[in-house]
PyMOL Python script that loads the backbone (N, CA, C, O; Angstrom):
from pymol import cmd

cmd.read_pdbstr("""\
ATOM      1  N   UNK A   1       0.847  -1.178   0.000  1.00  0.00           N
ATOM      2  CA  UNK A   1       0.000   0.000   0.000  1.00  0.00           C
ATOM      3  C   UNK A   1       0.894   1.244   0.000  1.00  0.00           C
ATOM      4  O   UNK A   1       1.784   1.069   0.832  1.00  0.00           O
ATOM      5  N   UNK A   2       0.974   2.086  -0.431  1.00  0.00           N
ATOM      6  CA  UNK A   2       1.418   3.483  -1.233  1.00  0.00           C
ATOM      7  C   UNK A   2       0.990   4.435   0.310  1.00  0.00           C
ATOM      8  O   UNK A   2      -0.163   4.525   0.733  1.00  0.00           O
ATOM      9  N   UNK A   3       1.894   4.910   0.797  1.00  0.00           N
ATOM     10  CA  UNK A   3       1.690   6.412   1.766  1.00  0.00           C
ATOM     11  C   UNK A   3       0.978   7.201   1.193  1.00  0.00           C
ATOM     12  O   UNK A   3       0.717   7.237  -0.009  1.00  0.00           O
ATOM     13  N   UNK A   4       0.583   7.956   2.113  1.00  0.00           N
ATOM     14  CA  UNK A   4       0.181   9.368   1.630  1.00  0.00           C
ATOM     15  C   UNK A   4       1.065  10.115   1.152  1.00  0.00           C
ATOM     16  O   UNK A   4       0.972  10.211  -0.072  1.00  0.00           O
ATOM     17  N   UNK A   5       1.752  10.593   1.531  1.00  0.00           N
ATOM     18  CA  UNK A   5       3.070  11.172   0.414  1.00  0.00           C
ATOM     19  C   UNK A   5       3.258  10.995  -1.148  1.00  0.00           C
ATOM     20  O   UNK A   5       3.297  11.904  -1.977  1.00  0.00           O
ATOM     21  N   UNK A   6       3.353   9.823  -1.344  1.00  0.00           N
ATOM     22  CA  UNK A   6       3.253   9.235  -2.422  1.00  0.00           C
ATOM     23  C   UNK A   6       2.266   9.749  -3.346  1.00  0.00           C
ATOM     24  O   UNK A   6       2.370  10.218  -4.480  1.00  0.00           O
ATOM     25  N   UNK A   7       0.914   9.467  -2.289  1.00  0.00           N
ATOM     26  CA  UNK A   7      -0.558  10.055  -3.005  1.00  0.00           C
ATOM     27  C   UNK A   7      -0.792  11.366  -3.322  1.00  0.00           C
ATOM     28  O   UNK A   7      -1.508  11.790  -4.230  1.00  0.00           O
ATOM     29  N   UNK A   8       0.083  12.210  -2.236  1.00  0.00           N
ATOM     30  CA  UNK A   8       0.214  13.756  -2.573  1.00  0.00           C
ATOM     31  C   UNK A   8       1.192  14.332  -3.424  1.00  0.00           C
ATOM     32  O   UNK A   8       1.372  15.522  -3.683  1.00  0.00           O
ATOM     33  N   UNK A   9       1.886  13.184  -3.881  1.00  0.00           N
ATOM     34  CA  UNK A   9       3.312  13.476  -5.219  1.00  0.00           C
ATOM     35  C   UNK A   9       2.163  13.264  -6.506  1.00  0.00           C
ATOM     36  O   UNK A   9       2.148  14.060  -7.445  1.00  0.00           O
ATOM     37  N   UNK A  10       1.206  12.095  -6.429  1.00  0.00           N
ATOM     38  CA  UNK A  10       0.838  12.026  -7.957  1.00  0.00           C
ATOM     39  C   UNK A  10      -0.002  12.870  -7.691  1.00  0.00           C
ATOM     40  O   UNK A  10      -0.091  13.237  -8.863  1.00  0.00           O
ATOM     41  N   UNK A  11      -0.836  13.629  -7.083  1.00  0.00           N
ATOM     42  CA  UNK A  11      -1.965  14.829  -7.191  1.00  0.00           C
ATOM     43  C   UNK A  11      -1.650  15.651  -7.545  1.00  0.00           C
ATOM     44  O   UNK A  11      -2.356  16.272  -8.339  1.00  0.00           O
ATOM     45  N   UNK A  12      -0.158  16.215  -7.077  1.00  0.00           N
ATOM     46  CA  UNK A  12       0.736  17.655  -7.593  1.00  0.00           C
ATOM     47  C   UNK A  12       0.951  16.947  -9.466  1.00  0.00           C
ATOM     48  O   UNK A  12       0.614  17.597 -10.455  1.00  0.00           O
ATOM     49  N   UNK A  13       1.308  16.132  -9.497  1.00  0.00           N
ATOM     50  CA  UNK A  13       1.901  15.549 -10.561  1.00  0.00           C
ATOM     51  C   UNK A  13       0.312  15.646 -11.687  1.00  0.00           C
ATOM     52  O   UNK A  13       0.408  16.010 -12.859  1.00  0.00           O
ATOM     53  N   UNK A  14      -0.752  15.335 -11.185  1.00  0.00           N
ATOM     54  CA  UNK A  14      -2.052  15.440 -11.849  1.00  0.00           C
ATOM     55  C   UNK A  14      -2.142  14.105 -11.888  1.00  0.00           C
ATOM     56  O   UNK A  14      -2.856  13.730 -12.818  1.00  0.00           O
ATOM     57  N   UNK A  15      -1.758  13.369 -11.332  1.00  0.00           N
ATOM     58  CA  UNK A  15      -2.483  11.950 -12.211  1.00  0.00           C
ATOM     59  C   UNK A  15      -3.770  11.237 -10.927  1.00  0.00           C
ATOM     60  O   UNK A  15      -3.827  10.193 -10.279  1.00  0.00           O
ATOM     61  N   UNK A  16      -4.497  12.257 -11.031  1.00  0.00           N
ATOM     62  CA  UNK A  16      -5.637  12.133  -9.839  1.00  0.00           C
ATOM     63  C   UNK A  16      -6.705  10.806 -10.246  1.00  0.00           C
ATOM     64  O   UNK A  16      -7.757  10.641  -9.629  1.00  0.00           O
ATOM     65  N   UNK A  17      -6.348  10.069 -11.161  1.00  0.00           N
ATOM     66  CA  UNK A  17      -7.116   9.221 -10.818  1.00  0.00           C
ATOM     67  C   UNK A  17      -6.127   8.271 -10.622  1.00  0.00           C
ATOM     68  O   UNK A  17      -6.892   7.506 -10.035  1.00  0.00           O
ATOM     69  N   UNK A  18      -5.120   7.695 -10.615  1.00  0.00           N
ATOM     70  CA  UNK A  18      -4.007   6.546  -9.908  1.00  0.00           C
ATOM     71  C   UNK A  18      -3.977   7.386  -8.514  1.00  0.00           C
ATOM     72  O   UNK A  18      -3.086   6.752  -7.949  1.00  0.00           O
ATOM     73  N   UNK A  19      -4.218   8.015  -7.935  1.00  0.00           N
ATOM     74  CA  UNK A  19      -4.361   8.717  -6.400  1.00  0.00           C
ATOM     75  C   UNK A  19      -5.476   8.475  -6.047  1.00  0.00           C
ATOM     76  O   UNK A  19      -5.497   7.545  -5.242  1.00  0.00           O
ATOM     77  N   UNK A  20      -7.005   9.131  -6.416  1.00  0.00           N
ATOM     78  CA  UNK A  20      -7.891   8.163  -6.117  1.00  0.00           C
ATOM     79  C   UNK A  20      -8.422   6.956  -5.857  1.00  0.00           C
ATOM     80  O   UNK A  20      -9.376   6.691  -5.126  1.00  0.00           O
ATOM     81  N   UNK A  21      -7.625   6.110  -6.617  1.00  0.00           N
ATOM     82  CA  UNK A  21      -7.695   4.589  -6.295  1.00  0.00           C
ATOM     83  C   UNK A  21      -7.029   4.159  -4.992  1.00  0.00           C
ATOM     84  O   UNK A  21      -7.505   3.328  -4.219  1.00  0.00           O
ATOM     85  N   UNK A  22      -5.909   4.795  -4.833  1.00  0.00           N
ATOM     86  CA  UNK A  22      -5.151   4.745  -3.598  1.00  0.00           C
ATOM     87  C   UNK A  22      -5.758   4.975  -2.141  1.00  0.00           C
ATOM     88  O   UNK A  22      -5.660   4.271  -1.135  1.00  0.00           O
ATOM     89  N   UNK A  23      -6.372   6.106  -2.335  1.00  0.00           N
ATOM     90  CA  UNK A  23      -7.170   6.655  -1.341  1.00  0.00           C
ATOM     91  C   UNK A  23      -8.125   5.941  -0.674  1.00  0.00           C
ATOM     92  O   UNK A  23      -8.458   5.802   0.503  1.00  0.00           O
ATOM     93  N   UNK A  24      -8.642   5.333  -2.227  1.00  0.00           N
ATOM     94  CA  UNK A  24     -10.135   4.354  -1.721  1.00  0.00           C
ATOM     95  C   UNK A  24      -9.365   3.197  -1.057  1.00  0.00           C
ATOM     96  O   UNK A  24      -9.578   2.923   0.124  1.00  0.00           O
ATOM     97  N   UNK A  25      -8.863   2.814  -1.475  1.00  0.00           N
ATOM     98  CA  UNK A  25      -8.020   1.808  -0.902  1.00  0.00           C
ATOM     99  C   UNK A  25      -7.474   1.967   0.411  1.00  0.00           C
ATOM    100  O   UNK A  25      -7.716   1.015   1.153  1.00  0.00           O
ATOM    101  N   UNK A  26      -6.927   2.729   0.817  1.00  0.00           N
ATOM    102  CA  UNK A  26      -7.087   3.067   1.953  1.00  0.00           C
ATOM    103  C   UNK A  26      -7.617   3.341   3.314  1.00  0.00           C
ATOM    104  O   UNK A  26      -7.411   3.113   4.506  1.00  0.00           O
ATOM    105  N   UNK A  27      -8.943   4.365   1.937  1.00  0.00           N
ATOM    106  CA  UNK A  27     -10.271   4.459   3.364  1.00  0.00           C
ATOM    107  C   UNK A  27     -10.975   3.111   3.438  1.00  0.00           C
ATOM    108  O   UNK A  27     -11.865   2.962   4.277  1.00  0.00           O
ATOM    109  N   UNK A  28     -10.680   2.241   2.720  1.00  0.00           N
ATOM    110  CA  UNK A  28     -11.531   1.025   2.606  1.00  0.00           C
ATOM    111  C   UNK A  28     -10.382   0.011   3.760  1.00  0.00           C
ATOM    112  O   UNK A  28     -10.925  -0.928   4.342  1.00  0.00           O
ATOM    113  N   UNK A  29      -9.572   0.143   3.900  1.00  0.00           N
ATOM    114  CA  UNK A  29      -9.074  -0.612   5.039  1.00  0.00           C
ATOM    115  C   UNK A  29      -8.795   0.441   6.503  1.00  0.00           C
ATOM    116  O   UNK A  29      -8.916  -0.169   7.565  1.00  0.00           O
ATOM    117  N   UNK A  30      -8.506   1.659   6.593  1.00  0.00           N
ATOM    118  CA  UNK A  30      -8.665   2.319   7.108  1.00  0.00           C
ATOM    119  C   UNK A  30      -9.759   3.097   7.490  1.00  0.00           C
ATOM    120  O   UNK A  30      -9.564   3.980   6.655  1.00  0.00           O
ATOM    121  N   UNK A  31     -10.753   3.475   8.085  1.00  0.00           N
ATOM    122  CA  UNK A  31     -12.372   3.846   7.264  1.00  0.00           C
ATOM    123  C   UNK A  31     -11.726   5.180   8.463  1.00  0.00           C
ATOM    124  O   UNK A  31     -12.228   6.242   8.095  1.00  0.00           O
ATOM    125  N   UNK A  32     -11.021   5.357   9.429  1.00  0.00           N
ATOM    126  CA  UNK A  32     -11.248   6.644  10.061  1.00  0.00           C
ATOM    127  C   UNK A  32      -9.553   7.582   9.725  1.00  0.00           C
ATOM    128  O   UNK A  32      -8.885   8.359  10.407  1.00  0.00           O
ATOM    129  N   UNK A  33      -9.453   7.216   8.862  1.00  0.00           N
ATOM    130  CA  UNK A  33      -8.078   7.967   7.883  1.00  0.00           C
ATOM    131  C   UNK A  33      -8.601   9.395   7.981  1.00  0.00           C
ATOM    132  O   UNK A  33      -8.897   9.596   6.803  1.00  0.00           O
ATOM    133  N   UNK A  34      -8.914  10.551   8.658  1.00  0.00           N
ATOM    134  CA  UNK A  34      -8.990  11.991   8.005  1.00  0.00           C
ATOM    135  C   UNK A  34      -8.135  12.709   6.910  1.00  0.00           C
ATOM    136  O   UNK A  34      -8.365  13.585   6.076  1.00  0.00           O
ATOM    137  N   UNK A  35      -7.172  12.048   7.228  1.00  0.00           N
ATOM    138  CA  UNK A  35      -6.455  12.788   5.705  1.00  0.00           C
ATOM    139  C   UNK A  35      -6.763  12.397   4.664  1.00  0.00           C
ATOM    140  O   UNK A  35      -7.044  13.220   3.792  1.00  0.00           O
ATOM    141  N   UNK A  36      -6.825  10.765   4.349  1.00  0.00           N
ATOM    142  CA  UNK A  36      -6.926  10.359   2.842  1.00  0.00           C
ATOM    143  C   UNK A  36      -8.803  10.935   2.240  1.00  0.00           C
ATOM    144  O   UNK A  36      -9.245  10.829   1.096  1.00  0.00           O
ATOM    145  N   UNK A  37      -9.601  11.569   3.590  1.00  0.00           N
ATOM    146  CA  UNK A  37     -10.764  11.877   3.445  1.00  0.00           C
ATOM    147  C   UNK A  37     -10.557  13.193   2.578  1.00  0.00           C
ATOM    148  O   UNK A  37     -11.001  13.447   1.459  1.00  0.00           O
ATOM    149  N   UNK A  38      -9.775  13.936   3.394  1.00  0.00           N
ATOM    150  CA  UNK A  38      -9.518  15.490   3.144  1.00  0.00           C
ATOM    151  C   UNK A  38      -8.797  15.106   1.521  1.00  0.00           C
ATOM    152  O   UNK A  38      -9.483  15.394   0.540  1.00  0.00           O
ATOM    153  N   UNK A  39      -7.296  14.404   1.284  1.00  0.00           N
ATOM    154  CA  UNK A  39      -6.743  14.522  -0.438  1.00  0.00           C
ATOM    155  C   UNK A  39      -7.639  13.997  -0.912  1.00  0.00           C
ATOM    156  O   UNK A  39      -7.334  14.224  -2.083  1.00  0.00           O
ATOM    157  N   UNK A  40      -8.889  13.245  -1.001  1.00  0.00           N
ATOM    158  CA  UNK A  40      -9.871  12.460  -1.745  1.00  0.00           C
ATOM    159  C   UNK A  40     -10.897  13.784  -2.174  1.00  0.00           C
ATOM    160  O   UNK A  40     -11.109  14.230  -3.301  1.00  0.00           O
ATOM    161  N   UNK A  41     -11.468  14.254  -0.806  1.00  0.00           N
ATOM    162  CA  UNK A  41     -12.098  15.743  -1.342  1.00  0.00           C
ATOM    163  C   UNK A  41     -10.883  17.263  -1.993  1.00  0.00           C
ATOM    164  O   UNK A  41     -11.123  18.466  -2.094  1.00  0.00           O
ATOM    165  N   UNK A  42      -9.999  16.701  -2.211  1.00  0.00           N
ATOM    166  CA  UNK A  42      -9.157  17.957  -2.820  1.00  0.00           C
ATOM    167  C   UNK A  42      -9.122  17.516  -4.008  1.00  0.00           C
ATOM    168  O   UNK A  42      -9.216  18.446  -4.810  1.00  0.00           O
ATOM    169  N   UNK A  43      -8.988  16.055  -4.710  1.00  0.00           N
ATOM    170  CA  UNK A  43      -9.418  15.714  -5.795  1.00  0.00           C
ATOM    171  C   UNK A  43     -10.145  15.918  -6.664  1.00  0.00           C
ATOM    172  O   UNK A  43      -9.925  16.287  -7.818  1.00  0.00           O
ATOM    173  N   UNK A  44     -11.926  15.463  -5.652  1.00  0.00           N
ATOM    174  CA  UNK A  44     -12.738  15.957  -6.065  1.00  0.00           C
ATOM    175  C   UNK A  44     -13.007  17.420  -6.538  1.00  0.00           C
ATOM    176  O   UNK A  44     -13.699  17.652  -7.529  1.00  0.00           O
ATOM    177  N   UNK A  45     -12.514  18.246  -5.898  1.00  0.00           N
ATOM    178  CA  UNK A  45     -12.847  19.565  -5.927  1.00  0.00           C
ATOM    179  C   UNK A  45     -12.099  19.658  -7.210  1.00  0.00           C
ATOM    180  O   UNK A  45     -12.749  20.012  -8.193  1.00  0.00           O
ATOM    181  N   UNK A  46     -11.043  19.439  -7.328  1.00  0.00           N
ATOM    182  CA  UNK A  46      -9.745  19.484  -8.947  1.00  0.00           C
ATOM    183  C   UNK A  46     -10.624  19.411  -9.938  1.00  0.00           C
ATOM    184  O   UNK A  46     -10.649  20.210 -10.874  1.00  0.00           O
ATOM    185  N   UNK A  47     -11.549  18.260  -9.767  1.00  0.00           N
ATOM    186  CA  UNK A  47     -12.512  17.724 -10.735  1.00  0.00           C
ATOM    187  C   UNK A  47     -13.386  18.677 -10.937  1.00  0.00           C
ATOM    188  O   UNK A  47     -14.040  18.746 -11.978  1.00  0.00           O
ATOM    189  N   UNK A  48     -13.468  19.318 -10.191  1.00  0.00           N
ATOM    190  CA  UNK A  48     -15.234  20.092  -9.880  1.00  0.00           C
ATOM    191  C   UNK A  48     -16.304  19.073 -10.077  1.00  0.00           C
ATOM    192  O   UNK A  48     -17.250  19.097 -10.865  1.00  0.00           O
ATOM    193  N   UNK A  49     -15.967  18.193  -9.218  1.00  0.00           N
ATOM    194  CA  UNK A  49     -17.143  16.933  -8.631  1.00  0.00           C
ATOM    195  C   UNK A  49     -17.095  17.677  -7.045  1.00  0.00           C
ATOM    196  O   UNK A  49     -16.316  17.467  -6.115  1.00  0.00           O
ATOM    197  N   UNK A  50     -18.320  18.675  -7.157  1.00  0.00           N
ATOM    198  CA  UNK A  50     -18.366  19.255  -6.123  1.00  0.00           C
ATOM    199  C   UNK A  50     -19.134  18.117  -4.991  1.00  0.00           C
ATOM    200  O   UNK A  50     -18.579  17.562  -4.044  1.00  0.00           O
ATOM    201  N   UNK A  51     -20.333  18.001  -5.354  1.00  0.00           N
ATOM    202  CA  UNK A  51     -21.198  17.234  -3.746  1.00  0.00           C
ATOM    203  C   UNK A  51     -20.069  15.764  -3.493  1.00  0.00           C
ATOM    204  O   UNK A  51     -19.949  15.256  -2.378  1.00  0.00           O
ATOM    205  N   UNK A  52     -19.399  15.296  -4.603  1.00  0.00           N
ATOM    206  CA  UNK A  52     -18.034  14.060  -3.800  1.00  0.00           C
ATOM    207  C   UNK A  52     -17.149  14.886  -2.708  1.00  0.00           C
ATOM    208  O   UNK A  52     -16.714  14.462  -1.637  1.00  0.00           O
ATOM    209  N   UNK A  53     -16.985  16.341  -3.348  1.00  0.00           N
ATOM    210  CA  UNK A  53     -15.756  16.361  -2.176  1.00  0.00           C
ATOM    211  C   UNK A  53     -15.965  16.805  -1.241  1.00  0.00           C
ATOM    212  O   UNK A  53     -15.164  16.660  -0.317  1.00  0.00           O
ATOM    213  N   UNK A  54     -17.315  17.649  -1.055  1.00  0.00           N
ATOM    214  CA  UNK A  54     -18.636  18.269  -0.046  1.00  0.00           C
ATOM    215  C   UNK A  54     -18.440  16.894   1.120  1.00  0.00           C
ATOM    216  O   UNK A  54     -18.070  17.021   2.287  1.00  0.00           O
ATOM    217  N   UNK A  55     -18.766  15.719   0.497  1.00  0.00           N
ATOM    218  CA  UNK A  55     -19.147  14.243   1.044  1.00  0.00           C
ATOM    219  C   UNK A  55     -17.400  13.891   1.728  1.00  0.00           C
ATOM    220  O   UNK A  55     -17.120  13.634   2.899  1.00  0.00           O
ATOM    221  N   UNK A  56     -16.749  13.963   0.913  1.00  0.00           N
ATOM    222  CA  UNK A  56     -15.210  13.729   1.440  1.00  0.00           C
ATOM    223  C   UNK A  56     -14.945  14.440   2.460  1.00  0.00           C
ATOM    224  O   UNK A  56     -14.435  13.780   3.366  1.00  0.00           O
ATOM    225  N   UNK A  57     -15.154  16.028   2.779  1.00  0.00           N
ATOM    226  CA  UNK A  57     -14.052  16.640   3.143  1.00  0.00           C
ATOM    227  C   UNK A  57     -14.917  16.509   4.538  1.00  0.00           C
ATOM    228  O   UNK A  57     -14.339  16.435   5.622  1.00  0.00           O
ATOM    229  N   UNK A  58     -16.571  16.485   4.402  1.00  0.00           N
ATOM    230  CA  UNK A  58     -17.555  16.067   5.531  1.00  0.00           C
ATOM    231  C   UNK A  58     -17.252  14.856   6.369  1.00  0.00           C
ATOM    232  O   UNK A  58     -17.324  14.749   7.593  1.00  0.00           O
ATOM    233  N   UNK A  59     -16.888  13.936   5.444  1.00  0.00           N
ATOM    234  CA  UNK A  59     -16.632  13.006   6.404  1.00  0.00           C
ATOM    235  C   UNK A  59     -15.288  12.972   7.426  1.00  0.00           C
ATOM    236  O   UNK A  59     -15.268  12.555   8.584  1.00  0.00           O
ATOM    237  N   UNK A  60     -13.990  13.630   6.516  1.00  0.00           N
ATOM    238  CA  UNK A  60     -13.194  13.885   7.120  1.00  0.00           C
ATOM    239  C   UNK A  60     -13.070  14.431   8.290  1.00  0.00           C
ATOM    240  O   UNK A  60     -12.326  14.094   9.211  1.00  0.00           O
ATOM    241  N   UNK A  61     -13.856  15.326   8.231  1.00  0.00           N
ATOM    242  CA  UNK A  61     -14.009  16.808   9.544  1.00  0.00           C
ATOM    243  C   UNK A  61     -15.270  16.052  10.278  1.00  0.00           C
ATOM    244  O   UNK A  61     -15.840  16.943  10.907  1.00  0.00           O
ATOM    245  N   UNK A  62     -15.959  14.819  10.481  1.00  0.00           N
ATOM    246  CA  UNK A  62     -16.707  14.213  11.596  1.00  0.00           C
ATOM    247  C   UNK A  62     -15.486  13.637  12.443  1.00  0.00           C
ATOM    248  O   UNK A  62     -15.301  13.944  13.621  1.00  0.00           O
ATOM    249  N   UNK A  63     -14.618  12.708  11.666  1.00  0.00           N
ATOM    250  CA  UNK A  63     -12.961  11.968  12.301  1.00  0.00           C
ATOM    251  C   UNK A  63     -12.673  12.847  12.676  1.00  0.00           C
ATOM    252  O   UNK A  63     -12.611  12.681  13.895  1.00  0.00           O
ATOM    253  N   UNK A  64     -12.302  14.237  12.335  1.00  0.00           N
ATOM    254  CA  UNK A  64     -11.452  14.990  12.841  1.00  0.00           C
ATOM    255  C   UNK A  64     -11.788  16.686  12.928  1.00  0.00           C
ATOM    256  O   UNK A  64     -11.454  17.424  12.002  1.00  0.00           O
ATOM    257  N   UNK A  65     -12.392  17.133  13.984  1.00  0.00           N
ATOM    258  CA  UNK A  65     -12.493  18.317  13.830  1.00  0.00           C
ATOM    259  C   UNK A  65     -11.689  19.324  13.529  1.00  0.00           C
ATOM    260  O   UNK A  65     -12.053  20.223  12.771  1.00  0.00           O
ATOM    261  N   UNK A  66     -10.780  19.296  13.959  1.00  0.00           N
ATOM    262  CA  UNK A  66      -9.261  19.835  13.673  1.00  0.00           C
ATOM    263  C   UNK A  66      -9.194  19.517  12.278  1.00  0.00           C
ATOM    264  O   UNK A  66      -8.698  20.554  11.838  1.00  0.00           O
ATOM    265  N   UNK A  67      -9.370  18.763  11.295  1.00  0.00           N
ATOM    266  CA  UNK A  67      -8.846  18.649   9.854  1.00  0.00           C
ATOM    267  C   UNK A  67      -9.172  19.845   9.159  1.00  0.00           C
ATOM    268  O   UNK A  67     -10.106  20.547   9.546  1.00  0.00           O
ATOM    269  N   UNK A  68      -8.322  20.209   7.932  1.00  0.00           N
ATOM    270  CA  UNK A  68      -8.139  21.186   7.247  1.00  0.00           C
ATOM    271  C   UNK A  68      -9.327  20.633   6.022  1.00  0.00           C
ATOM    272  O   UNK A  68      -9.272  21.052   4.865  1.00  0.00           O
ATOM    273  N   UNK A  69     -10.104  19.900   6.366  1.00  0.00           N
ATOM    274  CA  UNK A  69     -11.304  19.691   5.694  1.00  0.00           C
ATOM    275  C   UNK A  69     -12.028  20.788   6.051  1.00  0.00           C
ATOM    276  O   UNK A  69     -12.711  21.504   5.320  1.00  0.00           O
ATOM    277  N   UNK A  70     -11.845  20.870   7.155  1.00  0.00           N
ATOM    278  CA  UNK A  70     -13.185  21.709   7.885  1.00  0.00           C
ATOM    279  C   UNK A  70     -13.482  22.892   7.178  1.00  0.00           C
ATOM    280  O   UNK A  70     -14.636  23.128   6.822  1.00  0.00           O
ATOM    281  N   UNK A  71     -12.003  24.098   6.808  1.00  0.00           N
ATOM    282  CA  UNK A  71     -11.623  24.870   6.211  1.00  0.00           C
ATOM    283  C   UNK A  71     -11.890  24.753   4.960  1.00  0.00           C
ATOM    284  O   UNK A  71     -12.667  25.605   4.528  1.00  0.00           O
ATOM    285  N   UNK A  72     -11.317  23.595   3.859  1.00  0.00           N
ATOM    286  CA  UNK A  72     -11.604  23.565   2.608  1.00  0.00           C
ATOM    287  C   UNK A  72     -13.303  23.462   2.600  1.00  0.00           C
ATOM    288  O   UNK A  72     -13.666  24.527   2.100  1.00  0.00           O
ATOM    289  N   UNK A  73     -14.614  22.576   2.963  1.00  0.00           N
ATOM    290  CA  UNK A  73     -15.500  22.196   3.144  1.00  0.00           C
ATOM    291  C   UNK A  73     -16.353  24.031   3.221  1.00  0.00           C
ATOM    292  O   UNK A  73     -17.303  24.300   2.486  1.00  0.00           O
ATOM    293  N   UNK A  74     -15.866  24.875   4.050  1.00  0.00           N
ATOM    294  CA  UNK A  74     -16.340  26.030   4.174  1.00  0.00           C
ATOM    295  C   UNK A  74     -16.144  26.804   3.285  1.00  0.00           C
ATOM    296  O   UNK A  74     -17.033  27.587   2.950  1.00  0.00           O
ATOM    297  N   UNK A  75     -15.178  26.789   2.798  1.00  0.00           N
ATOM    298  CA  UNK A  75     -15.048  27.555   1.006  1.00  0.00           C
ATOM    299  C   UNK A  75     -15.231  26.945   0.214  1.00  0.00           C
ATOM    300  O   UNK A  75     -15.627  27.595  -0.754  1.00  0.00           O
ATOM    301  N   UNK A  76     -15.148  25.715   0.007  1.00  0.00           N
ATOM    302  CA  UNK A  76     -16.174  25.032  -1.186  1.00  0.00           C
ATOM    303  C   UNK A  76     -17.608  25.550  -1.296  1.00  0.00           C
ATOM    304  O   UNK A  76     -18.222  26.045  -2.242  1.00  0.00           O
ATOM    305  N   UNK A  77     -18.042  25.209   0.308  1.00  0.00           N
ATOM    306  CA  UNK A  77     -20.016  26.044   0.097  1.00  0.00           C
ATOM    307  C   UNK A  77     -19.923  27.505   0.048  1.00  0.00           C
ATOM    308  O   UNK A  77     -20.981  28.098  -0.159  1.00  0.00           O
ATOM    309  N   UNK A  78     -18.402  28.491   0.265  1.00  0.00           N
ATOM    310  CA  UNK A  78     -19.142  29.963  -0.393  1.00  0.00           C
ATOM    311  C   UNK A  78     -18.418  30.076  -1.418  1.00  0.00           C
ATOM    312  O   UNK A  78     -18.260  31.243  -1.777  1.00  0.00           O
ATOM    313  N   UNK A  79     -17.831  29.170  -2.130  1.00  0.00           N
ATOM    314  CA  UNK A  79     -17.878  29.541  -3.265  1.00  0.00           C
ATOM    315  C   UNK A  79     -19.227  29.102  -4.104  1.00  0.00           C
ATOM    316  O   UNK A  79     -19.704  29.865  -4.944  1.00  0.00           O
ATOM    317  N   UNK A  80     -19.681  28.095  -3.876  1.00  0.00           N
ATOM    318  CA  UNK A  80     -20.757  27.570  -4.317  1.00  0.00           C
ATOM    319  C   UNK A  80     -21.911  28.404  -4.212  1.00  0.00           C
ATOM    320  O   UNK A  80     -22.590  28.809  -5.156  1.00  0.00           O
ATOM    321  N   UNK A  81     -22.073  28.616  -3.087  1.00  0.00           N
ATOM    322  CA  UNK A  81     -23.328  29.922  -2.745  1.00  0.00           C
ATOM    323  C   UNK A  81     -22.827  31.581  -3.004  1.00  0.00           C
ATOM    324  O   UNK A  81     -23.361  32.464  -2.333  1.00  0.00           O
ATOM    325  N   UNK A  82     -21.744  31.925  -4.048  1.00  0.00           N
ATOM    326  CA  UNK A  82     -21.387  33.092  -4.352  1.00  0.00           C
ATOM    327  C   UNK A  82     -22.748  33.541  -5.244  1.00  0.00           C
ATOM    328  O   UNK A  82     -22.945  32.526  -5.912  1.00  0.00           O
ATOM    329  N   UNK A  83     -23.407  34.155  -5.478  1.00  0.00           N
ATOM    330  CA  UNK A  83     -24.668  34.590  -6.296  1.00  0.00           C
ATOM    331  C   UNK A  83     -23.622  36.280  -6.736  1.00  0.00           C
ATOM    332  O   UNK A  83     -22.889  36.742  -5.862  1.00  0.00           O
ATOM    333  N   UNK A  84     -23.717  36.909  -7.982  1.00  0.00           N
ATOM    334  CA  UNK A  84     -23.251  38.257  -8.452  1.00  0.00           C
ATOM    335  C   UNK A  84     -25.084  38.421  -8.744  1.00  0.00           C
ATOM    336  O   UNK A  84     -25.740  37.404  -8.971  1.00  0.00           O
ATOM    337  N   UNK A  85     -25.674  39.642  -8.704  1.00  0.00           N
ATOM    338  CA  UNK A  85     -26.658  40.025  -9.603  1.00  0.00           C
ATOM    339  C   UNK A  85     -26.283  40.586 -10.876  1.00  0.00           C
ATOM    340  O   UNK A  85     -27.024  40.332 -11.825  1.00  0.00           O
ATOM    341  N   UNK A  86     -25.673  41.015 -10.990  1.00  0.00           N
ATOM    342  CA  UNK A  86     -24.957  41.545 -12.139  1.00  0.00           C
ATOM    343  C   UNK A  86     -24.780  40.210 -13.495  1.00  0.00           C
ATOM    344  O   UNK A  86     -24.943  40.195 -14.715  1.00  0.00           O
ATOM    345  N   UNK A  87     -24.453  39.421 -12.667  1.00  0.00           N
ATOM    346  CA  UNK A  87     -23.715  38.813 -13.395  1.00  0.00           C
ATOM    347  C   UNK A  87     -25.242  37.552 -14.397  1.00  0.00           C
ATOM    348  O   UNK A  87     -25.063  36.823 -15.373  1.00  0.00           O
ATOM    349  N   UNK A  88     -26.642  37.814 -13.550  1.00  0.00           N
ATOM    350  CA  UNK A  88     -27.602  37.433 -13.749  1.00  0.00           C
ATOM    351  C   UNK A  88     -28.614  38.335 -14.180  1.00  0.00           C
ATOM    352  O   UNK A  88     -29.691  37.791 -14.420  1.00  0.00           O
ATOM    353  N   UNK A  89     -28.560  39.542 -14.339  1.00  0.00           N
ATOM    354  CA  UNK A  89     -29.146  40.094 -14.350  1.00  0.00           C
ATOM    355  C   UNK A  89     -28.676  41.622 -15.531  1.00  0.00           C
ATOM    356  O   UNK A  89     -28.566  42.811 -15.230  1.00  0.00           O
ATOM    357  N   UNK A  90     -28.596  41.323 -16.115  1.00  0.00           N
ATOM    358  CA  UNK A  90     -27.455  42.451 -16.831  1.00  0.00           C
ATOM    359  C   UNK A  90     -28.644  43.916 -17.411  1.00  0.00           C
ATOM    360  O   UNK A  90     -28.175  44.907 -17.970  1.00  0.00           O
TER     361      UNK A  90
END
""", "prot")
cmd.dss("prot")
cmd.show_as("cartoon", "prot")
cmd.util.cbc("prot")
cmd.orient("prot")
């Protein structure tokens, strides 16, 4: 099984889906991993598979309140809930 390190070399590197597999693999023998929760929702987000990494970075930050999920998870929803009128309304 591949570290996290490893998993955070191919994400910088882009090859986010050989990292994803890793991850799952991971949380699937590990199920209270907060980190591989948190790089799994940083993935997602790469993707803009927003409600996966909403679901990732959520689950992460139940394991771990302290995780930097908590943080990403809170700017994912305002960026999501950013509304311009302008920008709808011209």
């Amino acid at each position: 099984m591949s570290n996290l390190q490893e998993i955070k070399k191919l994400i910088n590197d882009n090859q986010t889906d050989a990292a994803t597999e890793l991850l799952k693999a991971i949380i699937q023998n590990d199920n209270d991993n907060d980190e591989a929760y948190f790089l799994l929702g940083n993935i997602y987000s790469k993707k803009n598979e927003w409600s996966k990494a909403i679901n990732a970075y959520s689950q992460a930050t139940a394991i771990n309140p302290q995780s930097p999920a908590r943080i990403a998870n809170e700017q994912l929803l305002k960026i999501l809930d950013f509304y311009h009128h302008d920008l709808y309304n011209p």
